[in-house]
C-alpha positions as CSV (number, residue, x, y, z in Angstrom):
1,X,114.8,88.5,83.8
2,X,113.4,88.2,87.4
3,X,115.6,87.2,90.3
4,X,114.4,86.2,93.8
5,X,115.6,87.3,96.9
6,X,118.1,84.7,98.1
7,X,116.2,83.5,101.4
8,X,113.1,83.4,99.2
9,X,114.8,81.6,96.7
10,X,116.2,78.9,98.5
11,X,113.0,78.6,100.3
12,X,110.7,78.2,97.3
13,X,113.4,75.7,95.4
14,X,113.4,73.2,98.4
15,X,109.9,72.4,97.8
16,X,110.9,70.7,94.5
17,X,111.6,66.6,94.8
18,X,114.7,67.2,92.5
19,X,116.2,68.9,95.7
20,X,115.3,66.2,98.2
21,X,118.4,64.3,99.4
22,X,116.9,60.5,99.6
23,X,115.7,61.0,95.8
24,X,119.1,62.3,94.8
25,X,120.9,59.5,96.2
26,X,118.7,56.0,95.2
27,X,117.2,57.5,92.1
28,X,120.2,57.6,89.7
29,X,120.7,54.2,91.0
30,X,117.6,52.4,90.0
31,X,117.8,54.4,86.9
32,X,121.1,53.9,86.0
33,X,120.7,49.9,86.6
34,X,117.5,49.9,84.6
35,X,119.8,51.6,82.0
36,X,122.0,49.1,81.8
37,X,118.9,46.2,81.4
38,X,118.0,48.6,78.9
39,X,121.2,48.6,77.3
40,X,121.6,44.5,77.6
41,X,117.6,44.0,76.0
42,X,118.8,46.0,73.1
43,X,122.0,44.2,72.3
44,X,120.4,40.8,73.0
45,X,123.2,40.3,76.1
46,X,119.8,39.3,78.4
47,X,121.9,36.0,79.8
48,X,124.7,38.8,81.0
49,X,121.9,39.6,83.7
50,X,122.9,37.1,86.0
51,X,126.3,39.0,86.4
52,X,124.6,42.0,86.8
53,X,126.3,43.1,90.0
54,X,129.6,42.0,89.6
55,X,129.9,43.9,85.6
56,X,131.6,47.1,85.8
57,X,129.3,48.5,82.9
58,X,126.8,48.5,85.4
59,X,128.6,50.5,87.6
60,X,129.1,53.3,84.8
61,X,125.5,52.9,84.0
62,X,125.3,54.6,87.4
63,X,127.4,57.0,87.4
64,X,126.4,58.7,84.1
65,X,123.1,58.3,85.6
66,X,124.3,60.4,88.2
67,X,125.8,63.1,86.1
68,X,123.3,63.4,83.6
69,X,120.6,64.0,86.9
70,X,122.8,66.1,88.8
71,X,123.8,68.3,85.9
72,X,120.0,68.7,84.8
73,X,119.3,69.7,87.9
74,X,121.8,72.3,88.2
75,X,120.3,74.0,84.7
76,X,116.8,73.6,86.3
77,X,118.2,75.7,89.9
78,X,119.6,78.3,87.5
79,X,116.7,78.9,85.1
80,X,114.7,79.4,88.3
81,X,116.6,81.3,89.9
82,X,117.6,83.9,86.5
83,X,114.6,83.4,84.4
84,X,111.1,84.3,85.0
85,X,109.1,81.3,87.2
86,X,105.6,81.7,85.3
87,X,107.0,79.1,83.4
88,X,106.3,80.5,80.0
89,X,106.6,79.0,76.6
90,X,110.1,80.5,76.5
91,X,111.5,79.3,79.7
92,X,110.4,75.7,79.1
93,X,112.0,75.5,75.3
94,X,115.0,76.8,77.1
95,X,115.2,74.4,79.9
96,X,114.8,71.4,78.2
97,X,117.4,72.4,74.9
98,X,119.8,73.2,77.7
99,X,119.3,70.2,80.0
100,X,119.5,68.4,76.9
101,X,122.7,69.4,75.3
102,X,124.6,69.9,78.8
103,X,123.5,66.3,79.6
104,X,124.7,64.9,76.5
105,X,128.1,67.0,76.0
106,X,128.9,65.2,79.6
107,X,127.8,61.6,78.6
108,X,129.4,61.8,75.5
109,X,132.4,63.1,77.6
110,X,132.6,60.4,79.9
111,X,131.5,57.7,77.6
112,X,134.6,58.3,75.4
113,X,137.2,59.1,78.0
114,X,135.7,55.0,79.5
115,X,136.4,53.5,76.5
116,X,139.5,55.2,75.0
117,X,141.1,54.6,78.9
118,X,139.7,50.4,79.9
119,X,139.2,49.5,76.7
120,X,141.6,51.5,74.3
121,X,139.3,52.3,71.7
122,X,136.3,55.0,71.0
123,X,133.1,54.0,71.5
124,X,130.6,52.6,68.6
125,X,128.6,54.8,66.4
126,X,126.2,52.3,67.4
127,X,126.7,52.5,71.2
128,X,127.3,55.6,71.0
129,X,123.8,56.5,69.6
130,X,122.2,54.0,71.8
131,X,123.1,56.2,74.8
132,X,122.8,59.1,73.0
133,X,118.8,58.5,73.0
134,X,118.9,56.9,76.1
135,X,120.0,60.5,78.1
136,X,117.9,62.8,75.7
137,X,114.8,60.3,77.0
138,X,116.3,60.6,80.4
139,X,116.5,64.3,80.1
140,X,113.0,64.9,79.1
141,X,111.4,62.5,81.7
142,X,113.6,64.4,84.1
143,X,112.2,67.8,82.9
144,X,108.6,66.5,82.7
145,X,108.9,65.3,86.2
146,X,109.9,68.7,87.6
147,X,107.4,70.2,85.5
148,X,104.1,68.0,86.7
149,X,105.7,68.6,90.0
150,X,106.1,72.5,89.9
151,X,102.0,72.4,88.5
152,X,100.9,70.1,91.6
153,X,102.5,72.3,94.3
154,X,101.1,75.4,92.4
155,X,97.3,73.5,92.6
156,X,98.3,72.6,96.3
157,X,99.2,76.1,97.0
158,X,96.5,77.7,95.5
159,X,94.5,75.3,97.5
160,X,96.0,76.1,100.4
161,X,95.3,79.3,100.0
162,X,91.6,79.0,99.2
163,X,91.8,77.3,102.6
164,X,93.2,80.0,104.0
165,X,90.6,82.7,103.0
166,X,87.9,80.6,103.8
167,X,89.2,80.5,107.2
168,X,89.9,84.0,107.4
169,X,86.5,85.0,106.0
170,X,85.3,82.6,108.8
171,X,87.3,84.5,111.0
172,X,86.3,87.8,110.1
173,X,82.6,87.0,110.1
174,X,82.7,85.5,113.9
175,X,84.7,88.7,114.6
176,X,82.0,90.5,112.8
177,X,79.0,88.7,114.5
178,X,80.9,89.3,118.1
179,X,81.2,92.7,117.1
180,X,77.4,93.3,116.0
181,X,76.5,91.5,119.2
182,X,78.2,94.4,120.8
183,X,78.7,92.9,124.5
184,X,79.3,96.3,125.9
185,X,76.4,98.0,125.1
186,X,74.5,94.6,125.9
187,X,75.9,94.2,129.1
188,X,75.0,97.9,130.2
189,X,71.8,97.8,129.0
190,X,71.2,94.7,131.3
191,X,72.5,96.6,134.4
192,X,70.1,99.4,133.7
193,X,67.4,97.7,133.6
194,X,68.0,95.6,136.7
195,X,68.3,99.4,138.1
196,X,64.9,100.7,136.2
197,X,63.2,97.0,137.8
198,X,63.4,98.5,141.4
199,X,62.7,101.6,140.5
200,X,59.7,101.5,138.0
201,X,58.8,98.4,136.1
202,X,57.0,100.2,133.4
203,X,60.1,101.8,132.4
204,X,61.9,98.7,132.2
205,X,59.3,96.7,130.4
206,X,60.3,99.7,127.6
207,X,63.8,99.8,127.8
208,X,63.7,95.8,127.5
209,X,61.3,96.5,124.0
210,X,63.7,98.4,122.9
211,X,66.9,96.8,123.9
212,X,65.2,94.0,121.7
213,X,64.3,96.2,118.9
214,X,68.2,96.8,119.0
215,X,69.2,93.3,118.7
216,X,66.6,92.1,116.6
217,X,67.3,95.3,113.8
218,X,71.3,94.2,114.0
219,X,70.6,90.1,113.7
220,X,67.7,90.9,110.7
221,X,69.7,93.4,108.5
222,X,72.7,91.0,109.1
223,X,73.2,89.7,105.5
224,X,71.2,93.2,104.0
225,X,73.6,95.2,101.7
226,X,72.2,98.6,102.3
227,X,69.1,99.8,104.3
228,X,67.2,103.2,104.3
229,X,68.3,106.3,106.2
230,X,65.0,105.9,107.4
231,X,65.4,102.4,109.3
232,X,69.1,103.7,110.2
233,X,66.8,106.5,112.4
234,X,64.7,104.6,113.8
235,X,68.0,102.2,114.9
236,X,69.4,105.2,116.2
237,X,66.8,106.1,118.6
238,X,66.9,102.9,120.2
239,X,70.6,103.0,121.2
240,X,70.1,106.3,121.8
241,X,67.5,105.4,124.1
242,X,69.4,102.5,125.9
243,X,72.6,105.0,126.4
244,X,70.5,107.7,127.9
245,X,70.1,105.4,130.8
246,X,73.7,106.0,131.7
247,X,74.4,109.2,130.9
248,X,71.7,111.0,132.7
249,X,69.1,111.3,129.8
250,X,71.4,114.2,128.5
251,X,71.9,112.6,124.6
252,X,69.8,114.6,122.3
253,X,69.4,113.0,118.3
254,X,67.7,115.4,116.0
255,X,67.2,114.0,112.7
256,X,66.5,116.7,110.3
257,X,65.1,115.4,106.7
258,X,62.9,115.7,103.8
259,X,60.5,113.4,103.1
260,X,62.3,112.3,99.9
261,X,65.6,111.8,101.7
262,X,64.7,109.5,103.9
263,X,64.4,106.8,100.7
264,X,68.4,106.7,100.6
265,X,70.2,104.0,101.7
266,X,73.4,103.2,103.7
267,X,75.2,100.7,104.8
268,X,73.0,98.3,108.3
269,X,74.0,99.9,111.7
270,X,76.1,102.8,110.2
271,X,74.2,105.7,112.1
272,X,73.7,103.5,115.4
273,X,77.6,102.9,115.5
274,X,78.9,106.3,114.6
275,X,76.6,107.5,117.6
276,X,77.4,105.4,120.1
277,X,81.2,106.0,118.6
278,X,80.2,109.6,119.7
279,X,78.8,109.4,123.1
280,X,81.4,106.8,124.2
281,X,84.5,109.0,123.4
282,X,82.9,112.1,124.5
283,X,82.5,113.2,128.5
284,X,78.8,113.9,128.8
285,X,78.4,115.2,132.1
286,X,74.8,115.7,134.1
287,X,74.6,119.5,133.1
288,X,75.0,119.7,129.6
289,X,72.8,117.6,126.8
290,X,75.1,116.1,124.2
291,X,73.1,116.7,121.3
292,X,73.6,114.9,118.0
293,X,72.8,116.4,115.0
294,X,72.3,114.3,111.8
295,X,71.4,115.7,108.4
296,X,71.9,115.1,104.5
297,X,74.0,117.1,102.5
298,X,76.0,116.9,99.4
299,X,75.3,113.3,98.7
300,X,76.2,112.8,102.4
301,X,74.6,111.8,105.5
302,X,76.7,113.9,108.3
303,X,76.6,113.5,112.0
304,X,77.9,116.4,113.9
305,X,77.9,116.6,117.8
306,X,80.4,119.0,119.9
307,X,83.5,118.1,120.4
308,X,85.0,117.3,123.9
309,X,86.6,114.3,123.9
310,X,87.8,111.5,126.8
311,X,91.3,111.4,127.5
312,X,91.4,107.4,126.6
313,X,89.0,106.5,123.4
314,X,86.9,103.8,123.7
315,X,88.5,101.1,121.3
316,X,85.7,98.9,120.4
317,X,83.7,101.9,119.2
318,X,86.8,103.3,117.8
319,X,87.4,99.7,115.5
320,X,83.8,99.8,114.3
321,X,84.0,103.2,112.9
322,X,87.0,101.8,111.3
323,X,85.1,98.2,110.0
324,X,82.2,100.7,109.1
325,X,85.1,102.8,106.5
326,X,86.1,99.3,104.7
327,X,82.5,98.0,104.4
328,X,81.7,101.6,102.3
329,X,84.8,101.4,99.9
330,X,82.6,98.1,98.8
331,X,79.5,100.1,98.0
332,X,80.9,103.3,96.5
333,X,84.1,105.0,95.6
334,X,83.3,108.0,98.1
335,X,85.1,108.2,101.0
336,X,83.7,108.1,104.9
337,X,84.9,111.7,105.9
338,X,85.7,112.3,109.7
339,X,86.5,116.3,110.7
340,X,87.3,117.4,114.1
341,X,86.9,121.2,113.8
342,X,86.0,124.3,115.8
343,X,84.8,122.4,119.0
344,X,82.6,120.2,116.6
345,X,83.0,116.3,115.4
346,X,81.8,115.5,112.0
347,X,81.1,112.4,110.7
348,X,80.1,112.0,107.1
349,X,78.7,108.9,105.7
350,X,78.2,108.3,101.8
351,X,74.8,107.7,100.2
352,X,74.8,104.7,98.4
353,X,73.4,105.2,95.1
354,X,71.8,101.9,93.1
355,X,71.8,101.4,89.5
356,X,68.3,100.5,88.5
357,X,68.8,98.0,85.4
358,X,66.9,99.1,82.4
């Protein structure tokens, strides 16, 4: 037994056509006239047509119509509301024996209470079981209505939500692109080398090769899963490089690995954002060289720099750091570690381990 929260409840059980006011109102009429033509074919009354809207039987045609829809409708509210709304094999039997039975025990009701009170005597067993099929029909239909309804909005909402995704995902990726683009570091990099142009063009025909070594390595290893530790350093110089510009040449990367370690792979642009993470919340003055330390260990790759933060953290750098610890949980079930201890900031990325297939 499952019951949903009231607001939630009334919410989900207005999407349902058995709940919409117009179809509550003309339905049981049409059906209850169409009843009574029903009733009339059967009998072989057809010429009592052309009094169709003066006769009273008509008129109680309706009105069990009415009841029999109305009361269904009730059961259906409850069994969504106390029973569980997978619509099991369980729930459905239920529904429809108690839709059934509550449906006929009224028409039955009011059928005999008509006749015993206009006419003075009990209704037919022949009339009687005329109706009697009549309203278990009606009660199915009723219940397979709700039912192909219930399946359509659950296609259209699982549609919807597919949509929804897809426009997320769309969402994420522009963010992702915008992000990768890195307008910051782009814009800077422009402004230096405006600056290096009147001061020595040599210089700034290299910092423009490698501000497009940058953006060419982010824009190729775009849809790459993992990359080497050896690209990653190579990616790292660059930006090292183009931050230098503005932080007096005082950013020192040492790289320190074996040969065989630098076959390990990570995850594109991990070591190029965790350093320029690094340098941007750090105060790098003119007198001291930052120096970044990077190094294997442990099935790690750490980055460790000292620690002397800015009083306000850059948050672009800060959100890619962040981006950079959901894209690993992807690739493996090691975490991205960040320590701030003894004056020193540690970063520590996974190494990304690939199952050859035998």
């Amino acid at each position: 037994m499952s019951k949903l929260p009231s607001a939630a409840f009334h919410k989900e059980i207005k999407r349902y056509f058995i709940n919409n006011p117009l179809f509550r109102i003309i339905a049981p009429v049409i059906y209850g006239v169409l009843i009574y033509l029903l009733i009339l074919l059967i009998n072989n009354n057809v010429t009592q047509i052309n009094d169709l809207f003066s006769s009273e039987e008509v008129y109680v045609c309706i009105g069990l119509s009415y009841i029999a829809f109305e009361s269904i409708r009730f059961i259906i509210i409850l069994t969504h509301k106390y029973l569980k709304s997978d619509f099991s094999l369980s729930r459905i039997i239920i529904q429809l024996l108690v839709t059934t039975g509550l449906t006929l025990l009224l028409v039955v009701t009011c059928l005999k209470i008509y006749f015993n009170t206009v006419y003075g005597f009990s209704i037919s067993t022949t009339q009687l079981l005329i109706f009697t099929i009549i309203f278990i029909v009606t009660a199915l239909l009723y219940n397979v209505l709700y039912f192909s309804n219930y399946y359509l909005q659950k296609e259209n909402t699982i549609k919807i939500n597919s949509e929804k995704q897809q426009q997320q995902v769309l969402e994420m990726e522009m963010m992702e692109f915008k992000n990768e683009i890195n307008p910051d570091l782009l814009y800077e990099s422009l402004e230096s080398t405006i600056a290096l142009m009147y001061r020595d063009i040599d210089q700034a025909e290299e910092y423009i090769d490698c501000l497009a070594s940058t953006y060419r390595y982010v824009l190729t290893n775009r849809y790459q899963e993992v990359v080497t530790v050896s690209e990653e350093v190579n990616a790292a110089r660059n930006i090292v490089r183009l931050l230098n510009e503005k932080y007096y040449g005082q950013i020192k990367f040492n790289p320190t690995f074996d040969e065989n370690e630098l076959d390990a792979v990570l995850v594109p642009g991990s070591l190029p954002i965790i350093i320029e993470s690094m340098v941007r919340n750090t105060i790098v003055t003119r007198f001291e060289p930052f120096v970044i330390n990077c190094y294997i260990e442990d099935d790690y790759l750490t980055v460790q720099a000292k620690l002397n933060e800015r009083l306000i953290l850059h948050e672009t750098s800060t959100n890619a750091i962040t981006r950079l610890q959901k894209s690993y949980t992807l690739y493996t079930d090691l975490p991205v570690i960040r320590v701030k201890a003894y004056d020193e900031n540690y970063i520590k990325l996974p190494l990304i381990r690939i199952a050859e297939e035998v």
